[in-house]
N, C-alpha and C positions, 0 to 999 in steps of 0.2 A: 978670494973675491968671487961671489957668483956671476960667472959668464955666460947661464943659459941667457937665450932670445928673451925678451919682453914680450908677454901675451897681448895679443890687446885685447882689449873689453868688447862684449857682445853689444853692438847698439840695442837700448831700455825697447827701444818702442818693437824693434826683429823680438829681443827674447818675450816682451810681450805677448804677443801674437804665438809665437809659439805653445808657450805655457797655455793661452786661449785654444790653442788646436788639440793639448793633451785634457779636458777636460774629458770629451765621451771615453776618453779610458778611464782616467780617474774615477769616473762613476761606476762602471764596469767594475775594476775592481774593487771598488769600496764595496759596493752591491757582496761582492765575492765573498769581502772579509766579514761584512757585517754577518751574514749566513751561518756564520760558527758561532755555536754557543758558545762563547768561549770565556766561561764563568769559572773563575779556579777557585770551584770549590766543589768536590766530588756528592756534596751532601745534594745542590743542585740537580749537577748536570756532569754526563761522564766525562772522564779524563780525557777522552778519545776525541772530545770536540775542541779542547786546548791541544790537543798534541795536531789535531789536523789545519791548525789557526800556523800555529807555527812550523808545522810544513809547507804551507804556501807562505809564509815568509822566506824561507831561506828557501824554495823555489825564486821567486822575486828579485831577490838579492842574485840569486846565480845567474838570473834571465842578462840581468844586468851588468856582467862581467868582474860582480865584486870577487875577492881574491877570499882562503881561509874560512868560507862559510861555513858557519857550526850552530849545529844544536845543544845549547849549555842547559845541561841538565844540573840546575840549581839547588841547593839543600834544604829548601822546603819542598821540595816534589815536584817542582814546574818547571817548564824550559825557558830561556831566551835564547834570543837567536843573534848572533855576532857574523857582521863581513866585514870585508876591508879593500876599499876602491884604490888601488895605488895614482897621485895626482905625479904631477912635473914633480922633475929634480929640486931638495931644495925647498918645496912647497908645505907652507905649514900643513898641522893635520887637525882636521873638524869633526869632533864624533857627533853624532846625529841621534838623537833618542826619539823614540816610541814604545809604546804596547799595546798589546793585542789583546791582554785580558780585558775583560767589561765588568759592568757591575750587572747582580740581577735581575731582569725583567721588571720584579715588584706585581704590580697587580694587571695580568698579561691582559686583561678585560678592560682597561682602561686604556690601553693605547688604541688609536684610532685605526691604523695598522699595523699589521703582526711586527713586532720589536727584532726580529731579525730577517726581516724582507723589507728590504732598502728599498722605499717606498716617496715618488717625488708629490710634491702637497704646497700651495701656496710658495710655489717658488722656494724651497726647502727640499731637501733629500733627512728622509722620517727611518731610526732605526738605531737599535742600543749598539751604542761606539761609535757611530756616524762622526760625530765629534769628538767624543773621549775614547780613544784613543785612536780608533783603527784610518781614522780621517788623516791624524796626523803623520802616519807612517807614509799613508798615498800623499801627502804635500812634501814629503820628504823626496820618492819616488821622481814626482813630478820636476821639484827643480831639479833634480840630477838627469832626467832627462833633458830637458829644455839646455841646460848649458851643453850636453853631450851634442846638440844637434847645431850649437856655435861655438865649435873650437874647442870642447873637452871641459872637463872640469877642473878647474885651475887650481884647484888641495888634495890632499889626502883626505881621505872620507874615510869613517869608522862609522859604522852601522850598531846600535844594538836595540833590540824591543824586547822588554821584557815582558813575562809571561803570568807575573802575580802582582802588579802594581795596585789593584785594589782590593787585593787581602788584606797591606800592610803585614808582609809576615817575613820582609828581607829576604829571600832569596837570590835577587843579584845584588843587593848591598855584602850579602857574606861571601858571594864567589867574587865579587869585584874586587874584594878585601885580600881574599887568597889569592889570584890573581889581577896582581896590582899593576902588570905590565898590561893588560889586554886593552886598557879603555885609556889610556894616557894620550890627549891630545892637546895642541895649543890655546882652541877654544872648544866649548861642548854648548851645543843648539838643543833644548828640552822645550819636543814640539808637542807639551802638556799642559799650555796654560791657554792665554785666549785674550781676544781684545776685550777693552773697558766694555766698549760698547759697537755693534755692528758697524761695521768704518772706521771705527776709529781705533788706528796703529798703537797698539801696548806692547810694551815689555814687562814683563812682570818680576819684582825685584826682592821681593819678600814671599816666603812663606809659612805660614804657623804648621805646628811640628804636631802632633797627635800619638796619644796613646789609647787604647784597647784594652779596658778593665769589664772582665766578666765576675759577676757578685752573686751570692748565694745565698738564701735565710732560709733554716730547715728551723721547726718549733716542734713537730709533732713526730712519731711513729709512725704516721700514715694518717690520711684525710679521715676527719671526723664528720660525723652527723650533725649540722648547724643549730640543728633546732635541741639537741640535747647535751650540746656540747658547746655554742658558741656564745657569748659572750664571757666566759671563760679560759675556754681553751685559745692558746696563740696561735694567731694566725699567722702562715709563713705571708700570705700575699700584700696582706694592711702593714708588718713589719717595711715590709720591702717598698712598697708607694711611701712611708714616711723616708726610708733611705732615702729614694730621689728624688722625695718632694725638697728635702736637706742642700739639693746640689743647688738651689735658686733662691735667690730674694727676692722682696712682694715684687720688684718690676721685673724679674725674669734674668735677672743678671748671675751670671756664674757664683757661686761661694763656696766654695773647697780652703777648709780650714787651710790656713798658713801662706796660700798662693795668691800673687799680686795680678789683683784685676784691672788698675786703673790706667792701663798705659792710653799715650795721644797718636794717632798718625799725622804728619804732616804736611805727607802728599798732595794728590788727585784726592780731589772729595766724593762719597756718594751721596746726590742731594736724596733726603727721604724719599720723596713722592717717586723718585726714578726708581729706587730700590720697592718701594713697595708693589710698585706694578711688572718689575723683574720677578720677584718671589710670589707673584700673582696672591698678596694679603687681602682677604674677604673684607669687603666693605664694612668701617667700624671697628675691625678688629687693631687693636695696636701693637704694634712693635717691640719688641722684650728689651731688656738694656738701658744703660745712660751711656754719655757722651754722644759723639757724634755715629752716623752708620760707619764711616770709615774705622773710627775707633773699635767699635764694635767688633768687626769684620776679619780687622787686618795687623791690631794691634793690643788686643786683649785674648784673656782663655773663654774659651765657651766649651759649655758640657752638651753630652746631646744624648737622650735614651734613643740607644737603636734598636732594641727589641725586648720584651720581655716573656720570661715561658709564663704561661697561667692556662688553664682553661679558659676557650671562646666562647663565647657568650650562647652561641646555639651547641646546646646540647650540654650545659653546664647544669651540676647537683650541687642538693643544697648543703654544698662542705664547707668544714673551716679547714684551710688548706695546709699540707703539712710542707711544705717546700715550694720556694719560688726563684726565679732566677735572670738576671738584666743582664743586657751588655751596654756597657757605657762608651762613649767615645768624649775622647776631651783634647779641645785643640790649643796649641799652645804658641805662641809670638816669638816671633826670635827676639833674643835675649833670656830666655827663659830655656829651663832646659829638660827638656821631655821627661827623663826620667828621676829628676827631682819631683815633678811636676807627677808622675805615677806615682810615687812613695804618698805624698799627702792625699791625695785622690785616695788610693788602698787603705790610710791610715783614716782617712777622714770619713768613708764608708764603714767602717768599723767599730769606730765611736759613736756611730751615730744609729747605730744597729738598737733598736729599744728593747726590752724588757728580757733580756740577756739572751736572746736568739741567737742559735750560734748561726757564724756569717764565714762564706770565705770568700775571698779574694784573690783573681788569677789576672797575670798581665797574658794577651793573648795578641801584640801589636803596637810597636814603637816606632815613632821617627825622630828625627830631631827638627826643631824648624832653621830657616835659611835665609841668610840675605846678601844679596850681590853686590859686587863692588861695581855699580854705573856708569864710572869716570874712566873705562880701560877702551881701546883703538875698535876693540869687537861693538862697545855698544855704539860706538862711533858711526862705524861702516852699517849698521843694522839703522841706526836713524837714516840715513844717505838711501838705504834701501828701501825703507818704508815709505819715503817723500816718494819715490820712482811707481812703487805699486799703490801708491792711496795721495794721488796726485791734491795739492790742498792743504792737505794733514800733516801734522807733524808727532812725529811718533813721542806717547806718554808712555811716564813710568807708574805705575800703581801694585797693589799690592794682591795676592790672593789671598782667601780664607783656606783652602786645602792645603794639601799636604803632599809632596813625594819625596819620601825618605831619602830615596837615592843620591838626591842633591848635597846632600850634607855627608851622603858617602866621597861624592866624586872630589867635593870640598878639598874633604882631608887628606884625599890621595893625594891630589894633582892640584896643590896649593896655588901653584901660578896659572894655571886654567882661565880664564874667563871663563864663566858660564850664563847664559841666554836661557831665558826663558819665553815661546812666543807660542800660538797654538789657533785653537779653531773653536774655543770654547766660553763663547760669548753666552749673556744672559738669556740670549733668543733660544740657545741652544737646549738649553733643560737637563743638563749633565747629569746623572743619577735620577731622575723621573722616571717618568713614565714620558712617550712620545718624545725622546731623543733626538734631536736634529741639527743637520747640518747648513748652513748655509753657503750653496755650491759660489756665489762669490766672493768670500771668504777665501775659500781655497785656494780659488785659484789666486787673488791677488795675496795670499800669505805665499801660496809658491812661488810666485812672480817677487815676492821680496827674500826668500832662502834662497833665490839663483843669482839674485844681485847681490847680496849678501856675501855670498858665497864671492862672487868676483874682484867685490871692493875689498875684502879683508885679504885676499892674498896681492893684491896688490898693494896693500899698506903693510903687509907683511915685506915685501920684495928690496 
């Protein structure tokens, strides 16, 4: 029988007010973290600016009295950073996710301010990772402060940010794999998703799983003369636009021989008009897909060209091209399963390759997709939390379009886990854009419901 003392809870409106007193740090250091390029991909930007992201993590972690702080140098080449906060006797344990890696800049001339100088704008903090991710690690921060300053924190806390989550290239799904004791906790809080909408409290219970096919059409020995060569000779590059023109039907909807497009969501809906002025759609223009946006979104595959090699258009000759080369990204619904889901994609690019060009096909990027079980004591205490920080509101469940592989790691380990999904990456935000941004109250009332969060669940643990 456990006989430790009975904690009591922090009064909502004390630990409020606190969480409100730790913002100008929150900014501080988010400013801090946003400053590191911290792009894992050396093609970018050097290694030296992920390696110094994740030394001021596990600086942070130690400021904080966490236990075991490590730099996991993981088997794609990156770090994560792992602590471990010992709570009361007895007291469940909570892992805490974040990362520190960002996505590209993009086109650095189009942000309004430089994308790694945390820059405040219309009531907004402007800056790549402000939101995705490095925001979520400082809301992580924050409620473990705020409880530390009434009475402690009432769990066991496990820490980990990893350091390649928008590669997709597993590096802590394959160390997490090897060691399968390090991350094992009662429930896990993945502070990577984001509310529906500005105010209003999400959890997010779904995720589509994505893979990473890179395609190849070589026709020629080397670029030809167009004008005495072309309409003859194969083109690698016109081969290549019919491959992806292949991946769409006339409305723009997915078609990858063999794979079921038509699933329904039948959650939280997105009405059109809100989605089109979230994705800032040009006036006129229309929207790709049938069913509804939800369906679209959160419950079907979508393909997507993310880049193609070609010669640009300034300073191009008049060739017919002897090679060309796409990277495709394709998302995929739970129930469906990633790497089924890559086979037909690589098979379906293949056949579709015209007038015998040879083609090759590399997977360079898997996940699987995810979906929570809703009905468990954690989304409980997480609803009770969110009434506290978004006074009004009552916390929705809905679904995301991305992807973090990881999820479907921790799944498998740690089958009885609950796992949570909550974040700072609302529509406003602009996640992978250009002018990335945070909304500073956001933050704080997301850390104002991780600190209560965090109180209610060990006491319905207790």
């Amino acid at each position: 029988m456990d006989t430790s003392p009975t904690r009591q809870q922090p009064d909502p409106a004390a630990l409020a007010a606190t969480v409100a007193g730790l913002q100008a740090r929150a900014r501080t250091e988010l400013a801090e973290l946003v400053a590191f390029k911290s792009v894992a991909d050396e093609a970018q930007f050097p290694k030296s600016e992920c390696e110094a992201a994740a030394r001021w993590v596990a600086d942070a972690l130690t400021a904080e009295g966490f236990q075991d702080v490590a730099t996991l140098d993981t088997p794609d080449g990156t770090q994560s950073v792992y602590g471990y906060l010992p709570g009361p006797a007895g007291a469940p344990t909570v892992l805490l996710y974040a990362h520190y890696d960002v996505q590209p800049p993009l086109d650095e001339a189009a942000w309004i301010s430089p994308p790694f100088e945390l820059t405040e704008r219309d009531g907004r903090w402007y800056g790549r990772g402000a939101a995705d991710c490095k925001g979520g690690l400082i809301m992580h921060l924050t409620a473990l402060r705020a409880l530390k300053e009434h009475g402690g924190v009432p769990v066991n806390v496990k820490v980990i940010v990893e350091g390649s989550e928008e590669q997709g290239t597993g590096g802590l799904e394959r160390y997490a794999e090897a060691h399968p004791e390090l991350l094992t906790a009662d429930t896990i809080v993945i502070g990577d998703a984001g509310n529906f909408r500005l105010g209003l409290p999400t959890v997010t219970a779904t995720l589509r799983g994505m893979t990473l096919v890179q395609v190849q059409v070589d026709t020629l020995e080397g670029n030809l003369h167009s004008g005495m060569f072309g309409g003859a000779a194969p083109d690698a590059l016109a081969a290549l636009i019919r491959v992806l023109d292949s991946l769409r039907a006339e409305d723009g909807s997915t078609t990858v021989a063999g794979l079921e497009a038509q699933g329904t969501w039948q959650g939280l809906q997105y009405p059109e008009e809100d989605f089109r002025q979230d994705a800032k759609v040009l006036d006129g223009v229309g929207l790709i897909g049938d069913g509804t946006v939800a369906d679209r979104l959160w419950a079907r595959p979508a393909v997507t060209v993310l880049g193609i090699d070609c010669p640009p258009v300034v300073g191009a000759t008049p060739s017919v091209h002897a090679s060309a080369r796409a990277l495709i990204s394709l998302r995929v619904p739970p129930g469906m399963d990633a790497a089924a889901a890559t086979k037909l994609l690589r098979a379906h690019l293949e056949q579709t390759t015209p007038w015998n060009a040879r083609v090759t096909t590399e997977q360079v990027g898997q996940g699987q997709p995810f979906q929570a079980n809703t009905d468990s004591p954690a989304y409980a205490s997480m609803a009770e939390a969110m009434r506290v920080a978004y006074p009004g509101e009552e916390m929705q469940t809905a679904g995301m379009g991305g992807s973090i592989p990881l999820c479907n790691t921790l799944a498998t380990l740690y089958p009885d886990a609950e796992i949570l999904l909550i974040g700072l990456s609302e529509p406003e935000a602009q996640i992978h854009a250009v002018n990335e941004s945070v909304s500073p109250e956001e933050l704080e009332r997301l850390s104002l419901a991780e600190a209560v969060f965090l109180t209610k669940y060990a006491e319905s643990k207790a």
